[in-house]
N, C-alpha and C positions, 0 to 999 in steps of 0.2 A: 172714690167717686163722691161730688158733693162741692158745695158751696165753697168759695174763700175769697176775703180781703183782704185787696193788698195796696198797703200805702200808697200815695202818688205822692214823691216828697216836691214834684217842681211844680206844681199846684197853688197859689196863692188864695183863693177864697175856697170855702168849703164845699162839697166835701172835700178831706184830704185825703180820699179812698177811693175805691172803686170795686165792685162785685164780681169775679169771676165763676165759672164754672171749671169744675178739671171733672175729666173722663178719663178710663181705663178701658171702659168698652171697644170692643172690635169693629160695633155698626157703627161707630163714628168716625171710622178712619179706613183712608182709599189704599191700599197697597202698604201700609205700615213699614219702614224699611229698620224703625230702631227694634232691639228685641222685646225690651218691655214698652209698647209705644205710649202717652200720653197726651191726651190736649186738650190746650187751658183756651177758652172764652167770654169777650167779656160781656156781662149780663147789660141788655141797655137797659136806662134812665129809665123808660119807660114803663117795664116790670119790676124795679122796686117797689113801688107799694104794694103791689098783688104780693111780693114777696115779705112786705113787711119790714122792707129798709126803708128809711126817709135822709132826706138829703141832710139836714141841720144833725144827723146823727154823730157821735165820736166815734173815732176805730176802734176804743175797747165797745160801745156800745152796738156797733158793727157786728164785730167779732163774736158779741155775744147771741144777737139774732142767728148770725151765721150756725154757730155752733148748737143751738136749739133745730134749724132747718134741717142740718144735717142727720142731727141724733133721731128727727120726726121720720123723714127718710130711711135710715138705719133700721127701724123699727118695723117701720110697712116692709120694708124689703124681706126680713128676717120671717115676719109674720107668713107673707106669700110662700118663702122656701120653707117652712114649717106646713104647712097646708098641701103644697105639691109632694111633702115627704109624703104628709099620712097617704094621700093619693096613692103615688107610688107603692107604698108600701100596702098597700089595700090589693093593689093590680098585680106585686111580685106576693102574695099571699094567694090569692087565686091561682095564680101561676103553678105555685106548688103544689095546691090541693089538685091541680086535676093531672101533674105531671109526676109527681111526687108525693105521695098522701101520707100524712104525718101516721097512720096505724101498721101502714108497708111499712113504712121507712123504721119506724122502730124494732120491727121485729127480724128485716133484713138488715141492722147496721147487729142487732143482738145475735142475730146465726153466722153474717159474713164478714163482718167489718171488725167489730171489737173480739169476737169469738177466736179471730184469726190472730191478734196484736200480740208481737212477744216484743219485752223493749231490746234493742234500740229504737224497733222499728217503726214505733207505734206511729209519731208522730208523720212519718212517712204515707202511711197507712190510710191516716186521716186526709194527708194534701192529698193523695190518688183520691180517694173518694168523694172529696168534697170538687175537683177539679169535675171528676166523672158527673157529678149534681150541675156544674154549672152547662157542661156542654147538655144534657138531657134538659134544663128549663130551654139555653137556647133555638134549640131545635125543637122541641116542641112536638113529638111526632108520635105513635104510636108503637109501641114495642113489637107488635107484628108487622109494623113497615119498615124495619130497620133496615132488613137484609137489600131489601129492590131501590132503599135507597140511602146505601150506605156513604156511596160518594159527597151526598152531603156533610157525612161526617167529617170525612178525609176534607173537604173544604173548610170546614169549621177549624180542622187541627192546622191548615194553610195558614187559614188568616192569625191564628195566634201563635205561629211560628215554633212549634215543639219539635223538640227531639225525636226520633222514632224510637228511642229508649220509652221516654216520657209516655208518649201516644198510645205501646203496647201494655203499658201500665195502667192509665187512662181507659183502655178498651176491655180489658179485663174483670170489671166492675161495672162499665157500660153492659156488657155483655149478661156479667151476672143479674146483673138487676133487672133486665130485660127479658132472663128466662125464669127470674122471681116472680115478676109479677105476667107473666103470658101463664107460668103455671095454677097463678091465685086465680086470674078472670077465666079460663080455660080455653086461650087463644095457642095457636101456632107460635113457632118463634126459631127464626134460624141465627146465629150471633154473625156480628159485624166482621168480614172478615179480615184480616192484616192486609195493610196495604202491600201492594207488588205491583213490581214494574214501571207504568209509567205513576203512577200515583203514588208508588215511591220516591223514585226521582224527584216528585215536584215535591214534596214536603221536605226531603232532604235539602234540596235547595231553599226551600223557604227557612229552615233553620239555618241554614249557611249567611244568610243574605240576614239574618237576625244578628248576625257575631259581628258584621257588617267591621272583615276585614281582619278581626280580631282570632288571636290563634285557639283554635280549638283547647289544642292539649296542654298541661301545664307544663310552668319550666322546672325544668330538674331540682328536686331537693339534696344538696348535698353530704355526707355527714358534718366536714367542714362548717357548714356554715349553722346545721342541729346544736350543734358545739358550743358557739356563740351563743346560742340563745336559753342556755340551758338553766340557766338561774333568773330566767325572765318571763318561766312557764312552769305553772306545778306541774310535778313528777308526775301524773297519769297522764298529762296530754303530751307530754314528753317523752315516755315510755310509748305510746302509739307513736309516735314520729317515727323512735329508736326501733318499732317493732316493719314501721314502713321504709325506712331507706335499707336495712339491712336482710330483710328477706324478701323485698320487694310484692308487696303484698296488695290488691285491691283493697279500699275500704272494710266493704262490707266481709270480706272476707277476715280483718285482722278483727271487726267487732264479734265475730261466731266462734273468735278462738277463746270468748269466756266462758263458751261450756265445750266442757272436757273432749264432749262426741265429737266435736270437729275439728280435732290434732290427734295425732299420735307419733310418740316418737320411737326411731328403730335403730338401731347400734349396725352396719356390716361389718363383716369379716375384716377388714382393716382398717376398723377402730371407729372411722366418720360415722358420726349421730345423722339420722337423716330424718328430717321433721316435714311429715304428712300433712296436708293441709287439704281440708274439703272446701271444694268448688262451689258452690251455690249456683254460681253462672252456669253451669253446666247442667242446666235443667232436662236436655235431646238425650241425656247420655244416661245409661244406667250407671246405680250409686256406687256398684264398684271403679266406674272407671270417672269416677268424677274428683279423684285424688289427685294433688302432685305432689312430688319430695323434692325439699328445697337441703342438699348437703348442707350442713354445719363448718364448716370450713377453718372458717376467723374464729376468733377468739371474743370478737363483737356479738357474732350469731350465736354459738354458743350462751351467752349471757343472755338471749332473748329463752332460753327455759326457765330462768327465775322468774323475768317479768309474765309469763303464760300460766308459771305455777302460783305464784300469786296473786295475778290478777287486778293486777295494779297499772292499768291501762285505761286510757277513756278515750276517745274520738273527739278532740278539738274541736270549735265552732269554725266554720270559715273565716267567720271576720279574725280570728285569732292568728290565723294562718297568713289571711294577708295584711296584719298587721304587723307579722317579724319578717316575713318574707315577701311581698311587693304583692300585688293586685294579679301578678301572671302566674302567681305558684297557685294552686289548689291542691286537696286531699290527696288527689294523685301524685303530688309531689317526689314523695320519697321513693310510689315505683317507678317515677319518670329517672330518678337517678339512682338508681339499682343497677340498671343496666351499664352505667357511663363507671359506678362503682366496680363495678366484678370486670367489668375490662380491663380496668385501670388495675387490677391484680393478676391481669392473663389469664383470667378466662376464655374461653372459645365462645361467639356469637349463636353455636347453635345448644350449647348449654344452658344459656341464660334465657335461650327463647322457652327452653322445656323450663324448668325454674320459677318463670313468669304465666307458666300455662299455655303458652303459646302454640300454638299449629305450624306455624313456621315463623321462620328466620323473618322475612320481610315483614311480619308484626310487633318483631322490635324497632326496626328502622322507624 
């Protein structure tokens, strides 16, 4: 936005220019139909000298006016948004002292937040936490009025279209912090409680309507195509790939195989190795029955005890992911094509669904 001059070359006496204005703003334009829209007008004759151009001028000495009005401009404007920061920043600093008070928060992120971090997960740790900070400034509310009006929450998680994965992650830190500090002031406090039912359904669809058309689940990772890429990815994040297409494994599940507690492997009576695998997800269920055993089968699976025994596995970044494999593969890749793999060796559909941790056959489909 700002000043410019532009030649008039069919012009015979001076000036050989003329003053415009160009705009990028919104309130200058009726219905805008371009996407970036812009528009240019020309300055009359008759505000030249307020502006400081005169007719006997040259277009470089034009230009050069121009280019001082601009950068004058530039500077006020910059000045104002520097002035509305501090503002801002004065008003989301209150915010937090009276919703969030820097002496809680330190000592509740030192007993629940960091106290809790084992890596990988840390960084995880941190978004839940700091997301659960943003919905508590926006709402604004008192930690004893959660419960009678929780539905505002469940509105809050609408408008920003989450997961109900995300949400019970989000509320579980909500929640904490809510019976942190009711127990500091020595208030009541009932926690927020999961959505069900119809205010399930609505958030559900508001993540739906967020993917806007887009497939949820990832496409198959094949080993065929792990193959291909194998000298195009160092060995740890290739080793987790090799550890997800071939035992078909959750994420999170293949990063808890770096500590020993959470595998075990068992030899049966005719001979197949069978590699135990603890569940995480399976939070409802007591810890013995939160195991599955994935048979050894191949000769592929087998070789995933060396990569287990030394630990020479990492979790890839997403973008890495879809940068060998297209924008529709994600981490889930390789269990997405587990299933399509052990078929394609005659497997039975309801083996692969136990294998997978599954409850039934229909949550392979």
């Amino acid at each position: 936005m700002g000043y410019h001059i532009k030649k008039v070359s069919s012009k015979k006496s001076a000036p050989l220019w003329k003053v415009q204005f160009v705009s990028f703003k919104k309130k200058d334009f009726h219905n805008p139909q371009a996407k970036d829209p812009k528009k240019i007008w020309d300055i009359s004759k008759t505000e030249w000298s307020a502006l400081g151009f005169q007719a006997w001028m040259t277009f470089e000495e034009a230009s050069a006016r121009k280019r001082q009005l601009n950068a004058e401009s530039k500077f006020l404007r910059e000045a104002e948004a520097r002035i509305k920061l501090v503002e801002e920043n004065k008003s989301f600093e209150l915010l937090v002292d009276a919703c969030l008070p820097d002496f809680f928060r330190e000592e509740f992120e030192r007993r629940f937040v960091f106290g809790r971090m084992r890596s990988p997960y840390s960084r995880k740790t941190l978004s839940q936490w700091k997301a659960a900070q943003n919905c508590i400034l926006a709402l604004r509310k008192d930690p004893s009025l959660w419960f009678e009006e929780h539905l505002q929450f469940y509105d809050y998680f609408t408008s920003k279209k989450l997961s109900l994965s995300y949400i019970g992650k989000i509320l579980r830190f909500i929640n904490l912090w809510g019976f942190f500090c009711s127990r500091k002031f020595g208030k009541p406090f009932l926690p927020i409680p999961n959505p069900r039912g119809y205010e399930r359904a609505r958030l559900l669809d508001a993540y739906f309507e967020k993917l806007n058309g887009k497939k949820a689940d990832s496409e198959p990772l094949t080993f065929e195509k792990l193959k291909k890429i194998k000298n195009k990815i160092n060995s740890e994040n290739y080793n987790w790939l090799f550890l997800s297409v071939w035992l078909g494994l959750r994420p999170k599940e293949i990063d808890l195989l770096l500590e020993k507690q959470n595998f075990r492997v068992e030899q049966i009576t005719s001979g197949i190795k069978i590699l135990w695998v603890y569940q995480s997800k399976l939070i409802s269920k007591p810890q013995p029955l939160r195991w599955k055993g994935i048979p050894l089968l191949y000769l592929e699976q087998r070789r995933t005890l060396n990569i287990l025994k030394q630990k020479n596995f990492i979790r890839p970044l997403s973008k890495t992911i879809k940068s060998h494999f297209g924008n529709d593969t994600t981490l889930y890749g390789g269990r997405k094509g587990f299933t399509d793999l052990m078929l394609s060796r005659g497997q039975a559909l309801e083996n692969i669904a136990q294998w997978l941790g599954h409850s039934s056959v229909e949550s392979v489909l």
